[in-house]
C-alpha positions as CSV (number, residue, x, y, z in Angstrom):
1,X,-20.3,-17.6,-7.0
2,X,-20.8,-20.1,-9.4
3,X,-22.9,-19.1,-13.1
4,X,-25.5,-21.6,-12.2
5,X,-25.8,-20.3,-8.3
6,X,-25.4,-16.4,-9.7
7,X,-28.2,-17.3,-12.2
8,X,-30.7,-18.6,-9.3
9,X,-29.8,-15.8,-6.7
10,X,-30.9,-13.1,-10.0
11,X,-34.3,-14.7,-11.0
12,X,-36.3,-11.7,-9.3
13,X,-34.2,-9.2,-10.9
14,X,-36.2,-7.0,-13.8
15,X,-33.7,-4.3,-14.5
16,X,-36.0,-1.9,-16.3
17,X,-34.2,0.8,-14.2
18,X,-31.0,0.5,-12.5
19,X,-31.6,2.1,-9.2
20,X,-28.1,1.4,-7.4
21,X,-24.9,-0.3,-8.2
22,X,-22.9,-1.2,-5.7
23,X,-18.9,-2.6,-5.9
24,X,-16.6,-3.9,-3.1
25,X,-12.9,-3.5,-3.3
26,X,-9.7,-4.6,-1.3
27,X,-6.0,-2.9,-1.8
28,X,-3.0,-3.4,-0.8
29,X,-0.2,-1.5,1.1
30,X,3.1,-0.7,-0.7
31,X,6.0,-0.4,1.4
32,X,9.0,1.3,-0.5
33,X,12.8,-0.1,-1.0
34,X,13.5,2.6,-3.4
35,X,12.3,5.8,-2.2
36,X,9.5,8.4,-3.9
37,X,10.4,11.6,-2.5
38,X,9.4,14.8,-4.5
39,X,7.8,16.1,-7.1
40,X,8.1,17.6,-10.1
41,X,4.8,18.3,-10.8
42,X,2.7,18.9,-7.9
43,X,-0.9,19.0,-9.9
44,X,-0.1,15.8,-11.9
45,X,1.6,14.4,-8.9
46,X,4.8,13.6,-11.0
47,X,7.7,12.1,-9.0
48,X,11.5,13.6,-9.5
49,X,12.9,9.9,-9.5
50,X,11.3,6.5,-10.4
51,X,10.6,3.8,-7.4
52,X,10.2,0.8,-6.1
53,X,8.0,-1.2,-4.0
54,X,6.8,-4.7,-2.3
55,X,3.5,-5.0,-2.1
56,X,2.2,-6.3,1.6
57,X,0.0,-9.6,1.7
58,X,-3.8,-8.2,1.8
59,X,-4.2,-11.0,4.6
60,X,-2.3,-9.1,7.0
61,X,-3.2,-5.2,6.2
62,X,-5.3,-3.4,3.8
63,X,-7.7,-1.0,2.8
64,X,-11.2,-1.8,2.1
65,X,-14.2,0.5,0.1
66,X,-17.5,0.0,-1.2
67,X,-18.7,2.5,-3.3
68,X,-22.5,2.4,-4.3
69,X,-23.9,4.5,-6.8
70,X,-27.3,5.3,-6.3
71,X,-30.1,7.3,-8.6
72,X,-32.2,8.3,-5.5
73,X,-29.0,9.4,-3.5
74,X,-28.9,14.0,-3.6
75,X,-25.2,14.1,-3.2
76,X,-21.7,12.2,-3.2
77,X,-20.7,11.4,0.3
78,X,-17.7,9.7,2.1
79,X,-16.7,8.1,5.0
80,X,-13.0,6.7,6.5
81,X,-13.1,4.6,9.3
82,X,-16.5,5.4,9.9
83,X,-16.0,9.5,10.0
84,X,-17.2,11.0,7.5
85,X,-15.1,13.1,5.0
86,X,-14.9,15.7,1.8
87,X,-15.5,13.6,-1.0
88,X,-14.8,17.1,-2.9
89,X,-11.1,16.9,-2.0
90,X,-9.1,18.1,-4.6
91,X,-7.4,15.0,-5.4
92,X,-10.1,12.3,-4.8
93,X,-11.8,14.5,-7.4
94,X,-9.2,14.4,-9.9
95,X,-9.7,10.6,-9.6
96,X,-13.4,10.7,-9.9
97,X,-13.4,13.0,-13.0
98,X,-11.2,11.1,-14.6
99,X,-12.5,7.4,-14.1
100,X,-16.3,9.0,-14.8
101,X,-14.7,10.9,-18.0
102,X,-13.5,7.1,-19.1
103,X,-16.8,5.1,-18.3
104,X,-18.6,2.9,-20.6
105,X,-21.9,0.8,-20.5
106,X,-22.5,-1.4,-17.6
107,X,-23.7,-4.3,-19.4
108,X,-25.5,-7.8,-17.8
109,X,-24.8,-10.9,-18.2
110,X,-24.8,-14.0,-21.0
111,X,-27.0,-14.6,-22.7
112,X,-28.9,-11.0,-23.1
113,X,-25.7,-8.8,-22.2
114,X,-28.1,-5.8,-22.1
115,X,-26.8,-2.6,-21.1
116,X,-28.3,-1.9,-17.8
117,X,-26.2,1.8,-17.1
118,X,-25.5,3.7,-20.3
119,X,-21.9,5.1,-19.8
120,X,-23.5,8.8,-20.9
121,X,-26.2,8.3,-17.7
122,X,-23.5,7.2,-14.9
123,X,-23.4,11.2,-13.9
124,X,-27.3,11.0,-13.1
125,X,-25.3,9.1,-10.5
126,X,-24.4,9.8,-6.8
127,X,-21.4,7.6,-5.1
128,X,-21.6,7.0,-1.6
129,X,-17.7,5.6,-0.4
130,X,-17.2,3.8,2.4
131,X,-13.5,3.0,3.2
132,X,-11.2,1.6,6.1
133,X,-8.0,0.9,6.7
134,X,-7.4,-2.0,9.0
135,X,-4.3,-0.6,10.8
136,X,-2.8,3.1,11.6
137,X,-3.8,5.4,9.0
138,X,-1.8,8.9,8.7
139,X,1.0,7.0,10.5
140,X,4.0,6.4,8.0
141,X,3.0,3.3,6.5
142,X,1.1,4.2,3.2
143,X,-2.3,4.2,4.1
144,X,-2.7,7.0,1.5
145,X,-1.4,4.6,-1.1
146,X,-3.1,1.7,-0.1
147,X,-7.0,3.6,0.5
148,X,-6.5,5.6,-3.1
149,X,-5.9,2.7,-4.8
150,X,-8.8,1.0,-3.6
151,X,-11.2,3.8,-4.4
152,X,-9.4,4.0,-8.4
153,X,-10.1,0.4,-8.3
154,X,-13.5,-0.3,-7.0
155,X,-14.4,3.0,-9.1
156,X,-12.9,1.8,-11.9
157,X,-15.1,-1.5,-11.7
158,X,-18.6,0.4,-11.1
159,X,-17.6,2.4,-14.2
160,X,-16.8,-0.3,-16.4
161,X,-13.2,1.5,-17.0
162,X,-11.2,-0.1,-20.1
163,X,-7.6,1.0,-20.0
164,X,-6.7,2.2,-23.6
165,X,-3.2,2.1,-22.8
166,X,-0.2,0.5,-20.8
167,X,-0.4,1.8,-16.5
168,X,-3.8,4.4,-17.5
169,X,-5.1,3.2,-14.5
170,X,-2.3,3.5,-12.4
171,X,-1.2,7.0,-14.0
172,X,-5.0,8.2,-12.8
173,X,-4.7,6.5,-9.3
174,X,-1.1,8.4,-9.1
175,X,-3.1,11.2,-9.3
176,X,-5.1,10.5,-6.2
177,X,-1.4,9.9,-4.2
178,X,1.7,9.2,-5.7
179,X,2.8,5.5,-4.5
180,X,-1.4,5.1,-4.9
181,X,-0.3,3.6,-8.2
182,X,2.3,0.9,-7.1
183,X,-0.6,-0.6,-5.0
184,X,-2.3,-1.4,-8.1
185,X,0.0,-4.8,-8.9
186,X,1.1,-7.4,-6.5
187,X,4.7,-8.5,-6.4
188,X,7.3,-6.1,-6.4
189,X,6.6,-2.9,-8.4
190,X,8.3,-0.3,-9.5
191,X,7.0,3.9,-10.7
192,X,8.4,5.3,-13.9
193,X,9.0,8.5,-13.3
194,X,8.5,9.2,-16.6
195,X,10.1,12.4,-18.8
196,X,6.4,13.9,-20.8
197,X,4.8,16.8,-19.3
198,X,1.4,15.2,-19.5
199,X,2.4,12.1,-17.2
200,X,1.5,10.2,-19.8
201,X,4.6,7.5,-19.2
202,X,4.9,8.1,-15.2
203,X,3.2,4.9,-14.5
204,X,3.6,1.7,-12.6
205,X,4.4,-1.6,-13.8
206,X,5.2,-5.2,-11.9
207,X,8.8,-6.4,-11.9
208,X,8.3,-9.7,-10.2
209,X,5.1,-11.1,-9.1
210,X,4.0,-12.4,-5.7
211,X,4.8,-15.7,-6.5
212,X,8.6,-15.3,-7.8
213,X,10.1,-15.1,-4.1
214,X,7.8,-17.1,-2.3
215,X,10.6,-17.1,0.7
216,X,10.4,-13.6,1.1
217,X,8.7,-12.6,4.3
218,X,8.2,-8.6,5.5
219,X,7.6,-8.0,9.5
220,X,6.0,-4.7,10.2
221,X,7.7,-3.0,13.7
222,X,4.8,-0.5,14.9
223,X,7.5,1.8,16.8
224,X,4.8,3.8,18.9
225,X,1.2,5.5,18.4
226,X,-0.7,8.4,16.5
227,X,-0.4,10.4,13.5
228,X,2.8,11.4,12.7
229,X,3.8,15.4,13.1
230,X,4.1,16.4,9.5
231,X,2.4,14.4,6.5
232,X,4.5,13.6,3.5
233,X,3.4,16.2,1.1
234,X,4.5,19.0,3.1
235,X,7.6,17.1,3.8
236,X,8.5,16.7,-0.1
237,X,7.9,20.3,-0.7
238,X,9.9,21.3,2.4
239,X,13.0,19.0,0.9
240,X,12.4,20.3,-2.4
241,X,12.7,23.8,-1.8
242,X,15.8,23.2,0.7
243,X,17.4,20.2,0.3
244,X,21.1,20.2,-1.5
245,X,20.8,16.4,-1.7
246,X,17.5,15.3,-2.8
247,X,18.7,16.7,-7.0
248,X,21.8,14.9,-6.7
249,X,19.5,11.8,-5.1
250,X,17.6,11.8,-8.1
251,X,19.8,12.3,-11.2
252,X,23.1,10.6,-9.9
253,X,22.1,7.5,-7.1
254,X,18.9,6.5,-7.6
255,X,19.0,5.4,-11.4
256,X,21.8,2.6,-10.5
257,X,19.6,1.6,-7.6
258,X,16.9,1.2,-9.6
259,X,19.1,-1.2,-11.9
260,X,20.7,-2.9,-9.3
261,X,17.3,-3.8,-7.2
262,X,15.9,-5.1,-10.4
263,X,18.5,-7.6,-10.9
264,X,18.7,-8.6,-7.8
265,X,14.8,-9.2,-7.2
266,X,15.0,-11.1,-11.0
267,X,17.8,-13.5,-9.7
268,X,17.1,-13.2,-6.3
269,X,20.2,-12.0,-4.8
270,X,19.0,-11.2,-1.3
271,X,22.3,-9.8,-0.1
272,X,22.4,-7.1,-2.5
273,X,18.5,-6.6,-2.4
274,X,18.8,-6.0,1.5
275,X,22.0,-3.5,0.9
276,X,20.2,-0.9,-1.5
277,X,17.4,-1.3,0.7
278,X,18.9,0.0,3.3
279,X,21.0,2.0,2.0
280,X,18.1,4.0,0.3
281,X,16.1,4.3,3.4
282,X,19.1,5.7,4.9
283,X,19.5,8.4,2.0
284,X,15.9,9.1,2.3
285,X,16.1,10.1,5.9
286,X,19.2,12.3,5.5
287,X,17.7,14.4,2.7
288,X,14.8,14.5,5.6
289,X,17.7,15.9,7.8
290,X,19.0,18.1,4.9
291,X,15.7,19.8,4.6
292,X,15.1,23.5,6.6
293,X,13.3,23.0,8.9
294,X,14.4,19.4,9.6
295,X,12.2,16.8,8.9
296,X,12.5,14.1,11.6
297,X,10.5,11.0,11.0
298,X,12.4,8.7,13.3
299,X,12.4,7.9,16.6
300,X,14.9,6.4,19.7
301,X,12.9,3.1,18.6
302,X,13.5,3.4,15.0
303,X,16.9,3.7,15.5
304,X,17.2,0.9,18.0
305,X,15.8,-1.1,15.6
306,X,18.1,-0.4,12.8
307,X,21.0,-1.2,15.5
308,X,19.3,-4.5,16.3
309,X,19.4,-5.1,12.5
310,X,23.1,-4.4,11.6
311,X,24.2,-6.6,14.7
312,X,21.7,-9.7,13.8
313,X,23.4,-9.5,10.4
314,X,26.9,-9.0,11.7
315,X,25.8,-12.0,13.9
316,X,24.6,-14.0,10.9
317,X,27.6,-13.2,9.0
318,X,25.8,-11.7,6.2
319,X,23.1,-9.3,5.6
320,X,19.9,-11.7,5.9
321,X,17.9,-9.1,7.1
322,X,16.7,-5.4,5.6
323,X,15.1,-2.4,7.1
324,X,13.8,0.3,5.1
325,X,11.2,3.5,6.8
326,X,9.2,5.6,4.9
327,X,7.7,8.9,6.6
328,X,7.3,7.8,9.7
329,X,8.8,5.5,12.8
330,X,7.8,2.4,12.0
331,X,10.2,-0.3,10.8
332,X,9.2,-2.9,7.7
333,X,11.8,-5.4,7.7
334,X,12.3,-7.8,4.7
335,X,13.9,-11.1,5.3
336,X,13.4,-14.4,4.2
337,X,11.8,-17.2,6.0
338,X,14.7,-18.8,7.1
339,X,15.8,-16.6,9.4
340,X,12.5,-15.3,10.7
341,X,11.9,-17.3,14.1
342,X,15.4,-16.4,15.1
343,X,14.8,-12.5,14.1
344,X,11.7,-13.0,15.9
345,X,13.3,-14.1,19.3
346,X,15.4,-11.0,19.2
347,X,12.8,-9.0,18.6
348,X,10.7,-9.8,21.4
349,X,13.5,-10.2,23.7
350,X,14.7,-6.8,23.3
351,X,10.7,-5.2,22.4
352,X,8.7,-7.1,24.6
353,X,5.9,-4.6,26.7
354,X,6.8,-6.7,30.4
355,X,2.8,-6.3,30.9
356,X,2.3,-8.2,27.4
357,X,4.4,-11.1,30.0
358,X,5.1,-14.8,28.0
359,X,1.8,-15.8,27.8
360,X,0.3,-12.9,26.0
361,X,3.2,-12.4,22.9
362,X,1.0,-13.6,20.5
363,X,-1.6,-11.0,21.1
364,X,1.8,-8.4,20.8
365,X,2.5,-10.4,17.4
366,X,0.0,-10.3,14.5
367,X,0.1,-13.5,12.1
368,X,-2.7,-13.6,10.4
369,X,-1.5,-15.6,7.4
370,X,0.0,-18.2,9.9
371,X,3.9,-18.0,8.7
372,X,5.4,-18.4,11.8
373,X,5.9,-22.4,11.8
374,X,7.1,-23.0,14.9
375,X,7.5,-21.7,18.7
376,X,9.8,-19.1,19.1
377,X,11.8,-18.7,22.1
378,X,12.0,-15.7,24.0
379,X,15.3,-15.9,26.4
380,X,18.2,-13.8,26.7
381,X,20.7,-16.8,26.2
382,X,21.6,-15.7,22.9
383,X,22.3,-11.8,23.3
384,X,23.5,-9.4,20.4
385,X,26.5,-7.5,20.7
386,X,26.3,-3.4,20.9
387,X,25.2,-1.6,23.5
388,X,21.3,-2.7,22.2
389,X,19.2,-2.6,26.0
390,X,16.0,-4.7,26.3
391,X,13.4,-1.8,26.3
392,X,9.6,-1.4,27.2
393,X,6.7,0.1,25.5
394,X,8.8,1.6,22.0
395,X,7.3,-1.1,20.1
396,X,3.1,-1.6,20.3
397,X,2.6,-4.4,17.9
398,X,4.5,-6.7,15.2
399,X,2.7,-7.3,12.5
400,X,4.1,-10.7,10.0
401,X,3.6,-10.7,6.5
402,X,4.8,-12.1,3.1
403,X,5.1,-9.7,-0.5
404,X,1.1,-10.5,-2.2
405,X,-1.2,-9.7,-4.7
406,X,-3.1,-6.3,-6.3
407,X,-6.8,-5.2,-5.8
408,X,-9.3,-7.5,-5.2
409,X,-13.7,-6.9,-6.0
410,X,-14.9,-8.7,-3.7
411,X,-18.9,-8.1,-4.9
412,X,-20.4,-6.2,-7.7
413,X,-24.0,-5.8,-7.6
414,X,-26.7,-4.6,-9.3
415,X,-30.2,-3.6,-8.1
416,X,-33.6,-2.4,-9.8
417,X,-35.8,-0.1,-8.9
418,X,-38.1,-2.7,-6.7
419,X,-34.8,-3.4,-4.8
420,X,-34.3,-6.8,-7.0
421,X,-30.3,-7.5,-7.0
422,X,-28.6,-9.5,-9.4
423,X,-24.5,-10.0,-9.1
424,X,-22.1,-9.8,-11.6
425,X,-19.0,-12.1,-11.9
426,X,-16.0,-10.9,-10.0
């Protein structure tokens, strides 16, 4: 909204008493090439290994809150997805004391600038959140991540947060949910794990940003439906306790990943990028396997998916194409554009529901952000090799997408006690 258009839409608005303030946020989702798994603080939510992360176009899937703060309001309250939920969960509390510990004056606009919320009065203050994911939540593809972020962000906003040092923010949303903080930057990002006891220095910061690989593309494989059996904090401390791999993991492999993915996102070495991607998700997986009881997070899809990726590569003559899975059975590839129709082809062909028929792939494929460029043909003229059958109903959707941006406020408003609004600049 422009100054002169914000200062027209706020004539009515008197301000004597701030009644409500109300902020709209969008976050990302973070899907992992180097893994996060464990911790070696569970209260502080400190990682045993630093990570790394692309962070998903906001176009294609995100999370979305507003969180109003209102003086009339008798308690917090908190809805996902329209179901309402605890807002006195442990950790969306630690987030929430912390953010309200840091606020400071809520203060108008030019020319006046008069405070409107002193920062001592925001506990007088009751937050109503409303968030949504637009795809699977509780399904292995970060939708804790991506919905904790949000609320650190929009909350951060309505409180007039001022980060006093480098990655507060994110070392507060890491709080919330570990890989929360990696959705606060666009690009590629990576999660200090840090060495003080505080957590002072476990924080995130971007690598490259969205626009340094603008090639870079990311297709989502939805390999079936539901939550999946056992969440990922339960899973970490499982492997923790049990796993003989995930120490050696930590101290011995993951630091020259970390080195090695860094270089190669910085001068865009795709073939090695896509190697230590999956070569990671593979690690991850078996330490999943290592753990007592077993941790299985894959299915017959998943794994006919990573088959259809080895032999597309060993088709291409070179690895063009990475997989990578986090705690659950969906597949995020990460390719570059060049290849994508083709990948595409093979992917239907082999994935295809037969009710979807021809006629209806496009309503099985989600492009939202309009990358796919041209028609791509679904024949069997052009078969890979391996013992890779066509099959029906593994995969329910594929969802294309591109590496983008951090949190977005999308409004911030401010209303008086005779229900006058007046909008501050976002």
């Amino acid at each position: 909204m422009s100054s002169a258009a914000e200062q027209k839409g706020n004539e009515g608005f008197k301000g004597a008493k701030v009644e409500s303030v109300r902020v709209t946020c969008t976050a990302p989702v973070n899907i992992a090439i180097i893994k996060y798994w464990g911790k070696r603080d569970e209260t502080l939510i400190l990682p045993i290994n630093s990570s790394m992360s692309g962070t998903i176009d906001q176009g294609s899937m995100c999370s979305k809150t507003t969180i109003t703060a209102s003086l009339s309001a008798k308690e917090h309250t908190m809805s996902l997805n329209g179901e309402r939920v605890d807002f006195n969960a442990k950790r969306l509390q630690t987030v929430f004391k912390a953010l309200l510990a840091r606020a400071e004056d809520l203060v108008g606009p030019l020319p006046e600038k008069r405070v409107l919320v002193k920062k001592e009065d925001w506990k007088l203050y009751k937050m109503n959140v409303d968030s949504a994911n637009d795809f699977p939540t509780a399904a292995g593809l970060a939708s804790s991540a991506s919905g904790l972020a949000c609320f650190t962000s929009c909350l951060a906003r309505l409180l007039n947060f001022k980060e006093k040092f480098k990655g507060e923010l994110s070392t507060i949303a890491r709080q919330g949910s570990g890989s929360a903080c990696r959705s606060l930057y666009g690009g590629f990002v990576t999660w200090k794990m840090g060495v003080k006891d505080d957590g002072v220095d476990s924080f995130a910061e971007q690598v490259v940003s969205q626009d340094h690989w603008p090639e870079m593309r990311v297709l989502i494989v939805v390999c079936g439906r539901g939550s999946k059996a056992i969440g990922s904090t339960p899973g970490m401390q499982g492997s923790v306790k049990t796993s003989a791999l995930l120490e050696y993991r930590a101290e011995k492999v993951v630091p020259e990943r970390m080195r090695l993915m860094k270089k190669a996102l910085i001068e865009k070495q795709f073939e090695t990028f896509a190697e230590v991607t999956m070569r990671d998700s593979n690690q991850f997986h078996a330490i999943c396997m290592d753990t007592h009881p077993p941790l299985r997070y894959l299915n017959e899809t998943s794994w006919r998916i990573i088959s259809l990726v080895h032999e597309f590569n060993k088709k291409m003559g070179r690895e063009c194409v990475a997989y990578t899975f986090d705690a659950g059975p969906h597949a995020v590839l990460y390719l570059l554009d060049d290849v994508m129709e083709d990948l595409l082809s093979h992917l239907l062909y082999y994935h295809l529901p037969q009710q979807h028929g021809l006629a209806e792939e496009k309503g099985f494929v989600s492009d939202r952000l309009k990358l796919i460029t041209k028609e791509v043909e679904i024949n069997g003229s052009d078969k890979l090799n391996g013992d890779i059958k066509p099959e029906d109903n593994g995969v329910s959707q594929i969802i294309v997408s591109k590496i983008g941006d951090g949190p977005r406020i999308l409004q911030h408003v401010v209303v008086d006690e005779d229900g006058n609004e007046l909008s501050l600049s976002v």
